[in-house]
N, C-alpha and C positions, 0 to 999 in steps of 0.2 A: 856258654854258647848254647846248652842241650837247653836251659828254661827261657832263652830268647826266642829259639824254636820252637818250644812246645808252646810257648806263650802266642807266637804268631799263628801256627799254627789253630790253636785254640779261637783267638779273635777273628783269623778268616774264615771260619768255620760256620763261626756266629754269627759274624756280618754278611757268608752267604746267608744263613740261612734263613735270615731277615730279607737279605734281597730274593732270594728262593720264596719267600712269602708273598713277597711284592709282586715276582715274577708270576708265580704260580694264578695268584688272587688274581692279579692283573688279565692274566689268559681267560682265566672262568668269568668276567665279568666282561670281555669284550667278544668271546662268542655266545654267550647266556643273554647278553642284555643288547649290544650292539652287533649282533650277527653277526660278526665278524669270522670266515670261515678259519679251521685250525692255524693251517700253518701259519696264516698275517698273525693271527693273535700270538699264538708262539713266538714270531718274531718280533711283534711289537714290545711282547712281555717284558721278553731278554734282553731288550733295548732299558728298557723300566729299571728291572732288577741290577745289569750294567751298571748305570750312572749311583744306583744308589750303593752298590759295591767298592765301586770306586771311590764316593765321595767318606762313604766311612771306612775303607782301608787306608786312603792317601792321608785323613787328619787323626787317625786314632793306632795305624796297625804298622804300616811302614815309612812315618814321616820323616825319616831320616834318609831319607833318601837323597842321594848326590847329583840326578839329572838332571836338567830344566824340565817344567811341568810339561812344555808344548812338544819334546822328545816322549816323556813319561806315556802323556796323555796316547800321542800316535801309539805308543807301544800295548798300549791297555785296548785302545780302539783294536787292533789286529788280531791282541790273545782273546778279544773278547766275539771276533768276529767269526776267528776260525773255530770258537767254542761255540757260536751261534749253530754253526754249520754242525759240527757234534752232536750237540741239543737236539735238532729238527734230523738227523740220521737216528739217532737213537733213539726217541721218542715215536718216529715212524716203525724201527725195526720193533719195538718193543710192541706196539700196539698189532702188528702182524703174528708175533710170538703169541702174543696174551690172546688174540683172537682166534688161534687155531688151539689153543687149550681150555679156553675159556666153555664153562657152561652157557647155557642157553638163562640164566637169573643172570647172567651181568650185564648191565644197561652199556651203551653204548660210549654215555659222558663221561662211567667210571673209568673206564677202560682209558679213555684218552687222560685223565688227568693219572689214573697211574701209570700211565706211560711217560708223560710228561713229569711226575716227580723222579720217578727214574734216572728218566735224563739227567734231570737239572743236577741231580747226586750225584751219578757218575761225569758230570762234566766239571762240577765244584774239583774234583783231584788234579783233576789237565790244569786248570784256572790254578790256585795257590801255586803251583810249580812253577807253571809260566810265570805269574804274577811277583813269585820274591824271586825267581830268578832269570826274568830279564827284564821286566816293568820297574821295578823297584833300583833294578843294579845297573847292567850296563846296556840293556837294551837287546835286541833281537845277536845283530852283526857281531856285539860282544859275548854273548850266547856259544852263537855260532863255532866263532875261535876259540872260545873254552874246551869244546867238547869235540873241535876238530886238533886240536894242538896242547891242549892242556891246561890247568889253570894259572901254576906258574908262568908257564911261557906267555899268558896270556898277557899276567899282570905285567912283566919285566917289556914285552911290545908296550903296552899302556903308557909305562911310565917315560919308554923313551921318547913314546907320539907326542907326549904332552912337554916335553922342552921347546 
């Protein structure tokens, strides 16, 4: 069980941080090249990075997965939406941080993309939790009852819904 873990663990890390490249790239090259002011770009990014997260954790990281894709998917869309929200609070608080301690030699684009790596880092932890344990398993509402009722009791409701 511990190197299935460490194993997934491992590969979401990596395929964030392929999408974290994608995400990141994607941000500098759509307010760099297409003007695009911070935040759209940030959220377009995360959009970017999203889909490429998902498409190599669902065939390479958690393909054992027991739900229908169009339950799966909605549940990835929400952890990935409320992580959006995350991303662009944190990436704002940080670039406020980073500005009141910042000397007067850091440009203004560094600041924003190390605020913006930041983020995306500290939001990769939210994402893997959320992601093997309600994306992958039983979804948001099965979440829920685990961690309001326990996971036994959880499973033994499950098994009786499903006669």
């Amino acid at each position: 069980m511990k190197k299935i873990l460490i194993r997934q663990i491992l590969f979401f890390f990596t395929f964030s941080g392929l999408a974290a490249i994608i995400n990141i790239g994607s941000r500098f090259y759509l307010s760099k090249n297409l003007s695009i002011d911070y935040t759209s770009a940030v959220t377009i990014a995360y959009f970017l990075g999203m889909v490429a997260n998902y498409l190599l954790n669902k065939f390479f990281n958690f393909p054992q997965g027991s739900r229908n894709a169009i339950k799966e998917m909605r549940t990835f869309i929400v952890v990935a939406i409320v992580g959006l929200g995350i991303t662009i609070i944190l990436s704002n608080l940080l670039i406020f941080f980073i500005e009141e301690w910042k000397t007067n030699t850091i440009p203004d684009k560094d600041i924003k993309t190390a605020a913006h790596i930041g983020a995306v880092g500290l939001t990769a932890v939210y994402s893997f939790l959320c992601h093997k344990y309600l994306t992958y398993q039983g979804g948001i509402r099965f979440g829920i009852r685990r961690v309001l009722y326990g996971h036994a009791k959880v499973l033994s409701l499950s098994k009786d819904n499903s006669k």
